[in-house]
N, CA, C and O atoms as a GROMACS GRO file, in nm:
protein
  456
    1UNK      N    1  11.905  25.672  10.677
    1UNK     CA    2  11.834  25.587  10.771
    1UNK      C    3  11.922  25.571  10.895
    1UNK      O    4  12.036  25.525  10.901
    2UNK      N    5  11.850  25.616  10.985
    2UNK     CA    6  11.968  25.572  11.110
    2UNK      C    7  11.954  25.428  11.168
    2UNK      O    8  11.876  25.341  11.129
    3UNK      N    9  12.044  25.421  11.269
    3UNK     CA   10  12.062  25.276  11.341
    3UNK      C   11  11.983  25.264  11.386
    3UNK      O   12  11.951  25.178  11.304
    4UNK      N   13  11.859  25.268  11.486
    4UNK     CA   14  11.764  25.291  11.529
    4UNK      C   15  11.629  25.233  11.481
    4UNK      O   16  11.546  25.165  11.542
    5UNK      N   17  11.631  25.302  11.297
    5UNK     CA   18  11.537  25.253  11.221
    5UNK      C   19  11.604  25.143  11.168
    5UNK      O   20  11.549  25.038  11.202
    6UNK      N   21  11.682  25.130  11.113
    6UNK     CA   22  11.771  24.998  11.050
    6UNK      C   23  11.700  24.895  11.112
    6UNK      O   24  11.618  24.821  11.057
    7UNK      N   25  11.761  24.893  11.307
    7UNK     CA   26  11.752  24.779  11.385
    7UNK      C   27  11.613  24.728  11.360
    7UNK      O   28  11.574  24.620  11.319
    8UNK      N   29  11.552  24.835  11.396
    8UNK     CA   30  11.374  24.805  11.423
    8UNK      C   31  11.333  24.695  11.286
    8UNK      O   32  11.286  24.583  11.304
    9UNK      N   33  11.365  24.760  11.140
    9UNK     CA   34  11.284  24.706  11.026
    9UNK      C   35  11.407  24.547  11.055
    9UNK      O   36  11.364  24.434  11.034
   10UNK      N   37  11.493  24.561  11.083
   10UNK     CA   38  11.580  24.440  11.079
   10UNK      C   39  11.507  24.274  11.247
   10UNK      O   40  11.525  24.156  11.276
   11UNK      N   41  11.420  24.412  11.300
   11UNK     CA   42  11.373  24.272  11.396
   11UNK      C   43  11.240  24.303  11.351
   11UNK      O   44  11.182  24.245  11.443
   12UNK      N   45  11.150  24.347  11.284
   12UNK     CA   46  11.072  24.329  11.171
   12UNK      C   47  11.072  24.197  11.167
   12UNK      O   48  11.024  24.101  11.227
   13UNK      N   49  11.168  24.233  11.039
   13UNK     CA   50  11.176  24.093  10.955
   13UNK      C   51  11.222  23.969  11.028
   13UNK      O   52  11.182  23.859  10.988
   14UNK      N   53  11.277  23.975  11.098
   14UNK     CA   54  11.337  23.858  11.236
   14UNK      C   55  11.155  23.834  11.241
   14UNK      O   56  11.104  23.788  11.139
   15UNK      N   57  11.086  23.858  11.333
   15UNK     CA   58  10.973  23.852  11.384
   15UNK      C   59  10.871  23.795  11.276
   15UNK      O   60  10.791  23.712  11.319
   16UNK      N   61  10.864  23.827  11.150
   16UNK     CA   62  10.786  23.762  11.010
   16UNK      C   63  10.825  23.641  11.021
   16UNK      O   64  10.750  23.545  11.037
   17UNK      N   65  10.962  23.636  11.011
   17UNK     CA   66  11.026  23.489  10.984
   17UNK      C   67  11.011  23.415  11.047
   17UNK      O   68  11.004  23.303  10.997
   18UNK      N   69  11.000  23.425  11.160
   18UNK     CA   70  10.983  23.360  11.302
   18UNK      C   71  10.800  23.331  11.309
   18UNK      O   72  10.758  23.224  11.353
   19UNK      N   73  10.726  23.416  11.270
   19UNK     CA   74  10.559  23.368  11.268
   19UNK      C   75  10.555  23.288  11.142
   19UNK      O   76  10.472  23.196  11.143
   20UNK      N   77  10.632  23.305  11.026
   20UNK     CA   78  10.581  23.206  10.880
   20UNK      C   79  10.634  23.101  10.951
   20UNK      O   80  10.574  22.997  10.924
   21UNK      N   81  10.741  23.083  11.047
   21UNK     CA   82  10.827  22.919  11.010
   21UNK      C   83  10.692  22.894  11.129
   21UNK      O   84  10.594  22.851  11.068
   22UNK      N   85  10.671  22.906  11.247
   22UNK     CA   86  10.592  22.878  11.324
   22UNK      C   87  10.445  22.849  11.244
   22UNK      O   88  10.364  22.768  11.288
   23UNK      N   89  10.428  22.905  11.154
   23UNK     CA   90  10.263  22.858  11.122
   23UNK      C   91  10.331  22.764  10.989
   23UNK      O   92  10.268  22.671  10.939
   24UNK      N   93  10.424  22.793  10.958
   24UNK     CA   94  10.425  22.663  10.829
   24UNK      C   95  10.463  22.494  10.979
   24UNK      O   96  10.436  22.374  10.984
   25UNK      N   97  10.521  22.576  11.051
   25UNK     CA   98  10.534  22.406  11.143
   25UNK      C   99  10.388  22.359  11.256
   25UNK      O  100  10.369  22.257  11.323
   26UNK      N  101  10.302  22.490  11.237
   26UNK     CA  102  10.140  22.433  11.300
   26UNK      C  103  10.064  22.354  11.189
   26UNK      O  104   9.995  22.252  11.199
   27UNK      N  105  10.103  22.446  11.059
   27UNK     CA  106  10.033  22.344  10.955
   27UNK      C  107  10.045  22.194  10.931
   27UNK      O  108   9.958  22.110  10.908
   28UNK      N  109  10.228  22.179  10.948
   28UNK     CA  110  10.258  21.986  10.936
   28UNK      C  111  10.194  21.961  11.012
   28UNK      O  112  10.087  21.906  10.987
   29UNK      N  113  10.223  21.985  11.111
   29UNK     CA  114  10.144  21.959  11.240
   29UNK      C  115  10.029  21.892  11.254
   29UNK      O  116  10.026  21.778  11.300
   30UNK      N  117   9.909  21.965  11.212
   30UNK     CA  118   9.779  21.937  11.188
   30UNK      C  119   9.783  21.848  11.070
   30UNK      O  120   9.708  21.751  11.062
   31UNK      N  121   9.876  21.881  10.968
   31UNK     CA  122   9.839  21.766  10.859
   31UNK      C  123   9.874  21.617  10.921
   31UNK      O  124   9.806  21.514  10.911
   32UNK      N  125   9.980  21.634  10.977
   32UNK     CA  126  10.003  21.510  11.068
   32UNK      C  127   9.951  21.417  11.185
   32UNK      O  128   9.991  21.304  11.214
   33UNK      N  129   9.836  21.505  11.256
   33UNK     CA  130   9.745  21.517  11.331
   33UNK      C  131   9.603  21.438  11.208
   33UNK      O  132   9.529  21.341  11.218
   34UNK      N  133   9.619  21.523  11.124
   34UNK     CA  134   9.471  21.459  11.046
   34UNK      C  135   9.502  21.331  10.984
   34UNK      O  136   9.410  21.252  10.962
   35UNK      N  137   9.638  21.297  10.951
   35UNK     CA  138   9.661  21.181  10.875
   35UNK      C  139   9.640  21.047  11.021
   35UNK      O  140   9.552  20.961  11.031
   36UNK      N  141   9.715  21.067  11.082
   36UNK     CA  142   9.710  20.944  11.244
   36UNK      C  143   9.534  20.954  11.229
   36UNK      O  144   9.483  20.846  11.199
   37UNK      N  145   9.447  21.057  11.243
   37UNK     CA  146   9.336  21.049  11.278
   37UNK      C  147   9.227  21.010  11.214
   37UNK      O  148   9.117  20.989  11.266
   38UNK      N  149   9.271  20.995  11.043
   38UNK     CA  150   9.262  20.937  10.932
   38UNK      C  151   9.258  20.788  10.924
   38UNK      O  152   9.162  20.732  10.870
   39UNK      N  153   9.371  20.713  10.982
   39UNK     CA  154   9.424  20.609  10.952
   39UNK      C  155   9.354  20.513  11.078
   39UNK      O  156   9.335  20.392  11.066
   40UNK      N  157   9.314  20.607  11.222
   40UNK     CA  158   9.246  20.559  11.295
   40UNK      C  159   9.107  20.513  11.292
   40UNK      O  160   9.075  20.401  11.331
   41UNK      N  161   9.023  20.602  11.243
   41UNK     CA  162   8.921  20.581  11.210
   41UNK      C  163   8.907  20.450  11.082
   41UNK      O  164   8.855  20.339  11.087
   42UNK      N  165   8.980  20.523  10.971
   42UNK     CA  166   8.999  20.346  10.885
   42UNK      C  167   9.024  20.173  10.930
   42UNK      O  168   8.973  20.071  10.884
   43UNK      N  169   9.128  20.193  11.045
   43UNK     CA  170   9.142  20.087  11.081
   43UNK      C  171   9.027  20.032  11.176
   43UNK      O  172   8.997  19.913  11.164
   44UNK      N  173   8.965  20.106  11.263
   44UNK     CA  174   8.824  20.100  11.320
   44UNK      C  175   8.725  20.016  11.211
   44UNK      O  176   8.698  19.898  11.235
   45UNK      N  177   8.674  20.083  11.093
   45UNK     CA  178   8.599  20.051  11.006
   45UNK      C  179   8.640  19.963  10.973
   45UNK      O  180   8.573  19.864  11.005
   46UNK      N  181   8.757  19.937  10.900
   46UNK     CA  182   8.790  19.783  10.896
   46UNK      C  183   8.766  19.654  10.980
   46UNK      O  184   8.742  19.545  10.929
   47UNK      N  185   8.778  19.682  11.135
   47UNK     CA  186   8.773  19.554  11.244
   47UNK      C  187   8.664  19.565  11.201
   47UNK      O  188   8.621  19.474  11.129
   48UNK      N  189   8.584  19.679  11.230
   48UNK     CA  190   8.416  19.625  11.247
   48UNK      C  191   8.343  19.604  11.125
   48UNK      O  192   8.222  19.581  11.126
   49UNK      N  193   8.433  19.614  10.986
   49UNK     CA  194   8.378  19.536  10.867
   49UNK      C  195   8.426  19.457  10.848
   49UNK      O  196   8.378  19.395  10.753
   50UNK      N  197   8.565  19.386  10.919
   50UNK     CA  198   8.579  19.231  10.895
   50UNK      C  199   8.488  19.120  10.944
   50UNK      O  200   8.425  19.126  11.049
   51UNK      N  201   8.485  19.022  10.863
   51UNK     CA  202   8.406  18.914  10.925
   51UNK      C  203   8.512  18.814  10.909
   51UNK      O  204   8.544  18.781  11.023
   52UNK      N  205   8.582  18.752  10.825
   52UNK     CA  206   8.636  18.616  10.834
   52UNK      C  207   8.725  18.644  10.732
   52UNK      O  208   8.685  18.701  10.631
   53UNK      N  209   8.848  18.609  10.745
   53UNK     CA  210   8.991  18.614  10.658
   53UNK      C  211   9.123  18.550  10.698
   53UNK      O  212   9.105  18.444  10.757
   54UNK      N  213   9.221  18.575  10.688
   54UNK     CA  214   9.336  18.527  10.724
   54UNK      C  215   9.444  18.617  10.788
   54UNK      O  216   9.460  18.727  10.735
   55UNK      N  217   9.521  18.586  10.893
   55UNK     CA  218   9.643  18.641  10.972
   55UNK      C  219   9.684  18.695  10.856
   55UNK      O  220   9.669  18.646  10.744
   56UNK      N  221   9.754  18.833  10.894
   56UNK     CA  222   9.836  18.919  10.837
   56UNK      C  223   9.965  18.868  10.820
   56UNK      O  224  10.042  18.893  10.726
   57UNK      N  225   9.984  18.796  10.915
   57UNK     CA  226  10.152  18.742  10.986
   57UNK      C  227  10.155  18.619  10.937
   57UNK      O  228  10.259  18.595  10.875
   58UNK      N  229  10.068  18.520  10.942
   58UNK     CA  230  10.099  18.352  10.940
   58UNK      C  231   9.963  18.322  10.778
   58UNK      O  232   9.965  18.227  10.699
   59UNK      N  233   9.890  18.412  10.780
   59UNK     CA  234   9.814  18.388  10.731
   59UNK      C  235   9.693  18.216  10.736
   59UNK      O  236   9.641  18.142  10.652
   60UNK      N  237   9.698  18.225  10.893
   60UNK     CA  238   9.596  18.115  10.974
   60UNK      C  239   9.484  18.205  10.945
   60UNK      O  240   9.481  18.328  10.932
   61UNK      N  241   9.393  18.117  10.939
   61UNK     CA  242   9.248  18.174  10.958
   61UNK      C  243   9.225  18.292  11.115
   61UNK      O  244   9.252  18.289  11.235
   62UNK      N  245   9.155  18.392  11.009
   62UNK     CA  246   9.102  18.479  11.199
   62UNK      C  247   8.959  18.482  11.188
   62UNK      O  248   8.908  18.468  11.077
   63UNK      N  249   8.888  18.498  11.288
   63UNK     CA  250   8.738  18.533  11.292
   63UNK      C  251   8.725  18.681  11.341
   63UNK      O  252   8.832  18.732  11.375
   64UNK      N  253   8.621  18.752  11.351
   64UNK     CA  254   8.584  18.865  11.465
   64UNK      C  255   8.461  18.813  11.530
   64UNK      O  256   8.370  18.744  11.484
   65UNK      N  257   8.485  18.874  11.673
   65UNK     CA  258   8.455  18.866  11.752
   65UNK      C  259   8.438  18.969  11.879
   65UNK      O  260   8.545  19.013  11.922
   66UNK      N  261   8.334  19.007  11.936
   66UNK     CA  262   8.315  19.124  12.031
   66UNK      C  263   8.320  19.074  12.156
   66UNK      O  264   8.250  18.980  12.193
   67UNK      N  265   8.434  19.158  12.258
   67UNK     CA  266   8.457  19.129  12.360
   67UNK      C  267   8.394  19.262  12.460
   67UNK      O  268   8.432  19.373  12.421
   68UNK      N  269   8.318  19.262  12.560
   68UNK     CA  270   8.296  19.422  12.628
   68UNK      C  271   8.240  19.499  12.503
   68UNK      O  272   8.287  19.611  12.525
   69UNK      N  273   8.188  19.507  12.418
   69UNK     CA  274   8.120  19.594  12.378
   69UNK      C  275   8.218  19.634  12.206
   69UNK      O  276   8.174  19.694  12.108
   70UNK      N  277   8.379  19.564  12.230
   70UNK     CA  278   8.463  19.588  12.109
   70UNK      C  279   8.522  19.454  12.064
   70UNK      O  280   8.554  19.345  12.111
   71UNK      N  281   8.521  19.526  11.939
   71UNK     CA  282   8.578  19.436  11.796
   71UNK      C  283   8.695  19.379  11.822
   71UNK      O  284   8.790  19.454  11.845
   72UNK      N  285   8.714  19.237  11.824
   72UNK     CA  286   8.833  19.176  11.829
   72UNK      C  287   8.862  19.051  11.719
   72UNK      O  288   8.787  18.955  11.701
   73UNK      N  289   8.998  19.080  11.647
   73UNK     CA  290   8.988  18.974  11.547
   73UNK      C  291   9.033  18.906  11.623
   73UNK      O  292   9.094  18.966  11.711
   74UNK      N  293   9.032  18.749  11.635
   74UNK     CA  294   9.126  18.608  11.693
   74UNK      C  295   9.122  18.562  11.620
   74UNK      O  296   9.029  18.547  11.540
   75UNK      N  297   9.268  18.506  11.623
   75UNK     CA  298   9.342  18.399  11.492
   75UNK      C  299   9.366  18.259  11.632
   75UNK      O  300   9.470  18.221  11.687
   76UNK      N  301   9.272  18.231  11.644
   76UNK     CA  302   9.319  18.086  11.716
   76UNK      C  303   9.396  17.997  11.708
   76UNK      O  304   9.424  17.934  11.811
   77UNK      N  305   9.445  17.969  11.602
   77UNK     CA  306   9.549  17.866  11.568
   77UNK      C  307   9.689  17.959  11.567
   77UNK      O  308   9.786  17.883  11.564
   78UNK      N  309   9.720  18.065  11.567
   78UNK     CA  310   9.831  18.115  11.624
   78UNK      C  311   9.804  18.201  11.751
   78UNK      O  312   9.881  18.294  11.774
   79UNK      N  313   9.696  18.176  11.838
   79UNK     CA  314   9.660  18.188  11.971
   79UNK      C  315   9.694  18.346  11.997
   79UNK      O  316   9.733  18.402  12.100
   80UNK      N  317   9.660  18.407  11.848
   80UNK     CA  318   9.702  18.581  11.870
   80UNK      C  319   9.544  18.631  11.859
   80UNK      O  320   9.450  18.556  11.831
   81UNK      N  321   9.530  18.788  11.890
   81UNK     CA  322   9.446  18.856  11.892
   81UNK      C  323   9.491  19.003  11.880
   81UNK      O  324   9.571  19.057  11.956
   82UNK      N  325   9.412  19.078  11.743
   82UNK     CA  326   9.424  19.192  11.678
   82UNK      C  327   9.304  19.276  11.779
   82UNK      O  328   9.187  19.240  11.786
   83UNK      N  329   9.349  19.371  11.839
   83UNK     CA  330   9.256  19.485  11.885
   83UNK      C  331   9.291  19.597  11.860
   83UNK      O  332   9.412  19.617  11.851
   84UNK      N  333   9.192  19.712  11.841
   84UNK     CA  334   9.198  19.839  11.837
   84UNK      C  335   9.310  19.938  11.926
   84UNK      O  336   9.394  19.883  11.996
   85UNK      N  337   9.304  20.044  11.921
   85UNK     CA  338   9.376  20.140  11.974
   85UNK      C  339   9.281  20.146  12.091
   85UNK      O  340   9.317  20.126  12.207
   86UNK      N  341   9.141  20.180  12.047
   86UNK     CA  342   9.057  20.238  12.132
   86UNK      C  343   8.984  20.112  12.239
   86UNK      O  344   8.947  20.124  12.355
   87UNK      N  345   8.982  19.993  12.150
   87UNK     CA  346   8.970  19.830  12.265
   87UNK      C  347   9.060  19.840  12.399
   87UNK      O  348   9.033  19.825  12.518
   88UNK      N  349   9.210  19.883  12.309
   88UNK     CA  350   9.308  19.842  12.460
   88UNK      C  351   9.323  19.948  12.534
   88UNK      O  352   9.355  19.917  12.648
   89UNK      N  353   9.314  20.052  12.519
   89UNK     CA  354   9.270  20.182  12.595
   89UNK      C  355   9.155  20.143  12.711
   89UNK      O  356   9.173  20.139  12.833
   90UNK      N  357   9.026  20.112  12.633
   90UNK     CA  358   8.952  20.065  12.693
   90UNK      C  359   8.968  19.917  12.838
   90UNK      O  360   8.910  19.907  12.946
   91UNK      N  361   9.052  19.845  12.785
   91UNK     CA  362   9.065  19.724  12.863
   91UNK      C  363   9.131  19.818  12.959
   91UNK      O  364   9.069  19.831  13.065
   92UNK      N  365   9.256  19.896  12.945
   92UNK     CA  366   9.350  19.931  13.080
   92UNK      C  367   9.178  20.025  13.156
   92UNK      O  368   9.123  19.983  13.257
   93UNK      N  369   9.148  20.100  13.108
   93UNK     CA  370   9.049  20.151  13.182
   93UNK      C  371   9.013  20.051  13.273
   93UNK      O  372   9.056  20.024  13.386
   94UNK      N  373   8.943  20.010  13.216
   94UNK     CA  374   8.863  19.870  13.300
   94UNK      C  375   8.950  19.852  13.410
   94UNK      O  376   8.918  19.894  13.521
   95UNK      N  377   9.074  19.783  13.389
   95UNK     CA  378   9.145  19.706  13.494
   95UNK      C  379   9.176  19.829  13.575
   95UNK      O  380   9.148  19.795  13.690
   96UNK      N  381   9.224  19.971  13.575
   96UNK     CA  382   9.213  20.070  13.656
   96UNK      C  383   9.135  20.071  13.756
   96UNK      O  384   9.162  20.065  13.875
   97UNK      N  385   9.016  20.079  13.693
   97UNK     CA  386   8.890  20.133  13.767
   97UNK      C  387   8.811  20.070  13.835
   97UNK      O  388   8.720  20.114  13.906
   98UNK      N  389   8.866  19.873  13.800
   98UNK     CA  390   8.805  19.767  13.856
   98UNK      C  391   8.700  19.755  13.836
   98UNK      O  392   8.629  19.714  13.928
   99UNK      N  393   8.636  19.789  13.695
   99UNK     CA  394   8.515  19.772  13.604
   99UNK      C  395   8.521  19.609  13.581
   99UNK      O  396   8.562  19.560  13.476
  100UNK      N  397   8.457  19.500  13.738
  100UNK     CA  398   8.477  19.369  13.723
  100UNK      C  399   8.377  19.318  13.630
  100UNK      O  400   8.368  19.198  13.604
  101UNK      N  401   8.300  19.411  13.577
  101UNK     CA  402   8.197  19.330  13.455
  101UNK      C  403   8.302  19.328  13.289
  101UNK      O  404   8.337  19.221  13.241
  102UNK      N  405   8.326  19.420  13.243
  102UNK     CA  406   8.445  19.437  13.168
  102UNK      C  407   8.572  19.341  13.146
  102UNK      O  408   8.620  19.296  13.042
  103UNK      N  409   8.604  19.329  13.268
  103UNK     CA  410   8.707  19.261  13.297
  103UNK      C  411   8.672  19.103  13.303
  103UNK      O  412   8.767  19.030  13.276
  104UNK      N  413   8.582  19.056  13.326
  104UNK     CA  414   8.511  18.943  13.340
  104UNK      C  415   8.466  18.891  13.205
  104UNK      O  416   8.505  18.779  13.172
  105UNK      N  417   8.414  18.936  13.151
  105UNK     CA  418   8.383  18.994  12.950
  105UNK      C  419   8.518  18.939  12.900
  105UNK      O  420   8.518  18.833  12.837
  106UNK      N  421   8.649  19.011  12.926
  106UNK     CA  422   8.757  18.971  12.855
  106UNK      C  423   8.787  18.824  12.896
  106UNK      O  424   8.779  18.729  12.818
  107UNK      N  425   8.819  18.819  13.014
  107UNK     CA  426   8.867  18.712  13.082
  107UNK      C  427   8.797  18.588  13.037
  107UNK      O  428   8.858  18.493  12.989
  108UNK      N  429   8.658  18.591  13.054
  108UNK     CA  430   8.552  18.477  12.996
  108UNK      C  431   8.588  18.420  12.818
  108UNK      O  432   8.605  18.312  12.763
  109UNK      N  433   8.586  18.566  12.779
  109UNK     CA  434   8.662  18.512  12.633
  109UNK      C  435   8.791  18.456  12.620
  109UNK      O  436   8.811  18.359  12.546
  110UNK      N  437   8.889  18.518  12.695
  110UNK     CA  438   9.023  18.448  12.657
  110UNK      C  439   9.008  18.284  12.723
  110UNK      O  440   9.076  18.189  12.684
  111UNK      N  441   8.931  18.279  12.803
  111UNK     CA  442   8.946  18.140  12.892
  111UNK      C  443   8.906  17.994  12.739
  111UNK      O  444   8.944  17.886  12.693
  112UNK      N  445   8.807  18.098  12.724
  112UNK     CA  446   8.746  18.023  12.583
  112UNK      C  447   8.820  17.987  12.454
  112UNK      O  448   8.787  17.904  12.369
  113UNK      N  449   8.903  18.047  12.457
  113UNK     CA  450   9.018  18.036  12.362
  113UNK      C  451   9.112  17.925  12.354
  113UNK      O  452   9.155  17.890  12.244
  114UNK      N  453   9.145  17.868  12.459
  114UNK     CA  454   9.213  17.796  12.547
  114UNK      C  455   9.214  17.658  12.506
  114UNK      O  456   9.273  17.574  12.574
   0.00000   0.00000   0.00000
């Protein structure tokens, strides 16, 4: 076998190794991708199947409640509020874009809180 062929089958195998580690690290990847996207959607279903329970943290009473169109738990007596990923996404939108109906929606609720 000459040097020539040696090299070649030797970056061959360089080149295999290099596509398995690359698709075994697209695979975590996506599994890691499906689990966040997993856990998102659950926690979604949860706000919008809670109705009435207790703080995670203090364990005060919380209610839900819809602010703009999304699910918000408030624990009033520790003057906190649980929102979504996709709620506070939503709120910065709003305040971006100067969506004053939105913004007016939140504001009206928190005033109420008070």
């Amino acid at each position: 076998m000459s040097t020539s062929a040696w090299d070649d089958m030797k970056r061959v195998r360089e080149d295999e190794y290099f596509v398995k580690e690359e698709n075994k690290s697209k695979e975590q990847l996506k599994q890691h991708l499906a689990a966040i996207e997993k856990r998102y959607l659950e926690t979604e279903e949860k706000m919008k199947s809670f109705s009435k329970g207790q703080s995670p943290i203090t364990g005060a009473p919380m209610f839900k409640a819809q602010v703009a169109g999304h699910v918000v738990l408030d624990c009033p007596s520790d003057d906190m509020l649980f929102v979504s990923q996709a709620s506070m996404l939503h709120l910065i939108e709003s305040l971006q874009n100067g969506d004053k109906k939105a913004i007016a929606s939140w504001k009206a609720f928190l005033e109420n809180q008070s």
